[in-house]
C-alpha positions, -999 to +999 in steps of 0.1 A: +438-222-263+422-253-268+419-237-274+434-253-264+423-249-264+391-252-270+408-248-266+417-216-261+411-222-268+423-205-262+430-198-269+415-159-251+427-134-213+436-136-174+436-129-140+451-092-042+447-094-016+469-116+001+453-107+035+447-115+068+410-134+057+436-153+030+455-167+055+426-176+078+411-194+053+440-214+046+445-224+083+415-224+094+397-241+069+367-252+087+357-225+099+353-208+061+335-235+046+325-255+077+292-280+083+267-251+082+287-227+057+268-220+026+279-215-008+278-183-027+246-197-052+232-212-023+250-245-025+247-249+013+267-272+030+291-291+016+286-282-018+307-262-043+298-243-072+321-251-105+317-223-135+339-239-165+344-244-204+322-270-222+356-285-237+357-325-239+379-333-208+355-308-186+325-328-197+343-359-187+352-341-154+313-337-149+305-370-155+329-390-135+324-366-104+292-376-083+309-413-086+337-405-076+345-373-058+313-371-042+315-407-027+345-403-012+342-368+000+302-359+007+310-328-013+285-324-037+296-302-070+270-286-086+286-278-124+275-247-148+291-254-180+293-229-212+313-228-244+343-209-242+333-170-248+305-177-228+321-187-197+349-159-201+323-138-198+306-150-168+335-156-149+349-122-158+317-110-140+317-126-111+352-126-101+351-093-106+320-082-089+331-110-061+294-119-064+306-152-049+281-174-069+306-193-081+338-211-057+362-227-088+360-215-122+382-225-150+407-200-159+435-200-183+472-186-179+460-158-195+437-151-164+451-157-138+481-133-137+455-102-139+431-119-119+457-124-090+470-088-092+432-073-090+426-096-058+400-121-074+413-154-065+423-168-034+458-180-029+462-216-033+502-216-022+496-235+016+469-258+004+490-274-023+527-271-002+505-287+028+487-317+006+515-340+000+495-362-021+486-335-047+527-328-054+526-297-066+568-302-078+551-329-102+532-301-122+553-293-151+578-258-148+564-238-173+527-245-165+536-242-126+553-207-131+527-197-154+502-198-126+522-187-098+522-146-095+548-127-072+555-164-054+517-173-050+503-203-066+471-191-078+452-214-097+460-252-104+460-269-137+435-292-156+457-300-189+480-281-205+491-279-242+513-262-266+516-263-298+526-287-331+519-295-369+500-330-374+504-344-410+485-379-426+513-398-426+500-426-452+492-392-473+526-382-472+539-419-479+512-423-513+520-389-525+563-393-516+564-367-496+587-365-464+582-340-435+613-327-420+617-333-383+615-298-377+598-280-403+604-246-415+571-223-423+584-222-456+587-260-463+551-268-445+536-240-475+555-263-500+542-296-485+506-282-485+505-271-521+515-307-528+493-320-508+467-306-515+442-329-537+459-358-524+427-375-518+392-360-532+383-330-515+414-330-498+431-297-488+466-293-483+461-278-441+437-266-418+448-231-399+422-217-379+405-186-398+376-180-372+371-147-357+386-147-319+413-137-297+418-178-287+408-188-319+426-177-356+448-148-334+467-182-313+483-200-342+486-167-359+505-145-333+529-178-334+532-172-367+541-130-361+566-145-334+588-169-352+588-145-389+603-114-363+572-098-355+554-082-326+521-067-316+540-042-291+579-030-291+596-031-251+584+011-257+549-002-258+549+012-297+519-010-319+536-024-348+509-042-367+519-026-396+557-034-394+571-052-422+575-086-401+540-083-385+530-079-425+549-110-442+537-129-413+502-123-417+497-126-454+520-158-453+494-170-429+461-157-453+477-163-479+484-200-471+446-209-461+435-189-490+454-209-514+456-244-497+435-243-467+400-257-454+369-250-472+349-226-454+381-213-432+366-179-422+343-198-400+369-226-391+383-229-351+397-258-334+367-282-337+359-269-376+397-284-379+397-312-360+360-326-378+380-318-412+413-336-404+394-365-388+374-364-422+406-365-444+395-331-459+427-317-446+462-336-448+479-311-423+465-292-394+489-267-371+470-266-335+467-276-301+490-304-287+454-314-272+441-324-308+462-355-304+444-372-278+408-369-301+427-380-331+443-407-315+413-418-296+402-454-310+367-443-323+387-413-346+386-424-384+425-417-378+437-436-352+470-442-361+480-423-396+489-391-381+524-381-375+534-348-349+562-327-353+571-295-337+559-264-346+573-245-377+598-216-375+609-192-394+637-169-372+632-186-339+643-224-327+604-234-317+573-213-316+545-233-301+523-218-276+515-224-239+482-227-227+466-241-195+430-243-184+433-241-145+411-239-115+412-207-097+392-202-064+375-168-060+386-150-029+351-141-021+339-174-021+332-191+016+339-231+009+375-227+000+382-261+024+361-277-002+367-259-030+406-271-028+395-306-019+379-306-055+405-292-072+437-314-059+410-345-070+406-329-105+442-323-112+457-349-097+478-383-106+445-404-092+423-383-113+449-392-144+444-426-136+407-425-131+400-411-164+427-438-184+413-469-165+375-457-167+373-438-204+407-446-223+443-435-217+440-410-248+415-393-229+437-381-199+437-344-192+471-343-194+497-321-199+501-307-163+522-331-147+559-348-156+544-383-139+522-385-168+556-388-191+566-417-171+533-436-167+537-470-189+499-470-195+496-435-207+528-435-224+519-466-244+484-450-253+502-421-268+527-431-280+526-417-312+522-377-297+538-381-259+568-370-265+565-343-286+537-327-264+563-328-236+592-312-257+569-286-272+554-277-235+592-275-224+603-257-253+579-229-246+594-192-235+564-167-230+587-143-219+607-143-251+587-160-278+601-138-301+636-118-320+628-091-295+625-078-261+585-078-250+563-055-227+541-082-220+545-121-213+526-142-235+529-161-267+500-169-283+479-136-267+495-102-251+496-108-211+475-077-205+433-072-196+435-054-229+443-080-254+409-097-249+388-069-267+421-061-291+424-092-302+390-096-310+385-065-327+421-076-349+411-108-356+375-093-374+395-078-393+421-104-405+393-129-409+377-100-433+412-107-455+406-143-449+371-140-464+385-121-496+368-089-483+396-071-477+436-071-481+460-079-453+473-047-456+442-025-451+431-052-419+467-045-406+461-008-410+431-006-396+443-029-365+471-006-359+450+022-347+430-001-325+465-011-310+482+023-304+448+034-284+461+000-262+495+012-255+489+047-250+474+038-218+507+018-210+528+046-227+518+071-206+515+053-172 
């Protein structure tokens, strides 16, 4: 929700056939993507097609792949890359359809739950408990369980990320201000009003205010979480209007009205991440994956910007979880090679390919526990390691909140739904954000959008 994430961003929806042809494909390999099978574009032999998100570590992915993978393996990947909305869009289509045009897609943990349960994606459970080398006990628990449906691994991580607050930390120092280990909501308002005008042109902290279901709705719906609220009751009852779900969001509008980004109606992940690298934010609450890009050593920031978990109001952590994956579609006919690209794309080897090749703070990383205990990696990011892992640790998406759910999820709703509600909620808060309209009247016209959603789940 990178957003990610973008993430994610994520930031945005998920998801069977666990059948005879399932099975065969996963011991008889060859004979579903052998010499002379063809892929479902017309790859022909040997050759996958990979439909993912145009996020940074994808495009590094693409690059290092004909070098590498292809060398070793003759398997040639042909790549069709689109920005986030885009791609969700595309792959919803052709999984769906099981057009087959497409072999590995990237998919989130949003996916893959509904995508499993409608039968779009092939079972990846033998391939990765047969491939030794991959070590699928290495991939983190929460990301692992996250993409594992009914006791079938379905899809198999790229990166991972949570959530956390990053603060200037030589801001802080020139202005005397201290950040609390563990920041309240409350006291990160206080440090931003201070903040803010630190520097010229400086803003006190950058929260995402663009319209999207992965974009403002993530950090906000962690926000709803932690201050007691909840888009749905364990009755399926909408309660976007509740007092909680209210004080949360005008704390959040509020906040960015008053001491946020310029332009924040149109701000996402990268409008935040250009105006913290930029100084024209002191603070920025986000995707544990910003860390890497700020830490990188081309960033103007390398090195002044502190991490600490994400604030709280009611609950002892609220950041999110968020994975982009690789799912194979069930349809598709080169699922030998298809998993042959993914346990090379999430693996340790990758890891080290990308930290020996392009820098250590450009690991997709994340995924695994190795990574955690990798001197080179660990001594890259140093300054964000730790807390990435806590927060990823720290994360419950089946209690994120003060009470009982319907749904799994923490930063979206786990339901095909969500993708069009949130959407359709978040045009409306960002219509408060923009001054158009109050919270209130957004959060009452939401509501009725989110009881026509439950109804269906109501009455079921």
């Amino acid at each position: 929700m990178t957003n990610s994430s973008r993430t994610d961003r994520r930031p945005r929806g998920r998801r069977v056939l666990i059948t005879g042809t399932a099975v065969l494909c996963g011991s008889l390999l060859a004979a579903c993507s052998g010499a002379g099978g063809a892929g479902g574009g017309g790859g022909g032999a040997h050759s996958i097609n990979v439909l993912m998100v145009n996020n940074p570590q994808m495009v590094d992915l693409q690059k290092l792949t004909a070098d590498n993978f292809t060398k070793s393996t003759g398997i040639k990947v042909n790549f069709t890359v689109l920005p986030e909305n885009d791609v969700r869009d595309k792959i919803t289509q052709d999984f769906s359809s099981q057009a087959g045009q497409y072999d590995v897609a990237s998919i989130s943990n949003y996916e893959t739950p509904i995508y499993a349960k409608n039968g779009w994606l092939a079972p990846l459970t033998s391939e990765a408990a047969s491939d030794t080398a991959f070590d699928q006990n290495d991939i983190l628990p929460n990301i692992r369980k996250s993409l594992t449906v009914n006791g079938q691994v379905y899809a198999e991580p790229f990166y991972g990320e949570s959530s956390f607050l990053m603060y200037r930390k030589d801001v802080f120092a020139a202005k005397g201000l201290t950040m609390p280990a563990n920041p309240t909501w409350n006291q990160v308002a206080d440090l931003a009003a201070k903040a803010d005008g630190a520097q010229p042109g400086m803003k006190g902290i950058c929260l995402r205010g663009q319209v999207g279901w992965g974009e403002m709705l993530a950090p906000l719906t962690t926000v709803v979480n932690t201050m007691g609220g909840t888009w749905f009751d364990k009755d399926w009852n909408a309660q976007l209007t509740s007092p909680a779900f209210t004080k949360a969001t005008n704390f959040y509008v509020n906040l960015v009205r008053s001491h946020g980004e310029a332009g924040a109606a149109q701000a996402g992940f990268a409008e935040c991440l250009n105006d913290m690298q930029q100084s024209k934010v002191a603070m920025w609450y986000d995707a544990t994956s910003a860390a890497g890009l700020l830490e990188a050593s081309d960033s103007p920031v390398a090195g002044k910007v502190g991490f600490v978990p994400a604030p709280v109001d009611q609950t002892k952590s609220s950041g999110w979880l968020y994975t982009w994956a690789w799912g194979v579609q069930k349809a598709s006919r080169n699922q030998s090679d298809a998993w042959k690209f993914i346990s090379w794309a999430s693996s340790k080897q990758y890891e080290q390919l990308v930290g020996t090749t392009l820098g250590w703070s450009r690991v997709p990383a994340a995924k695994r526990a190795s990574t955690y205990t990798d001197p080179q990696y660990l001594s890259a990011a140093s300054a964000f390691a730790q807390q990435t892992e806590t927060a990823l640790n720290s994360a419950d998406p089946d209690n994120p909140g003060v009470q009982p759910r319907p749904a799994p999820g923490i930063q979206f709703v786990g339901i095909p739904e969500f993708t069009d509600l949130g959407t359709q909620v978040s045009q409306q808060i960002n219509a408060a954000v923009a001054g158009q309209i109050t919270v209130e009247q957004a959060l009452r016209n939401s509501q009725g959008l989110a009881q026509k959603v439950a109804a269906k789940y109501q009455h079921s």
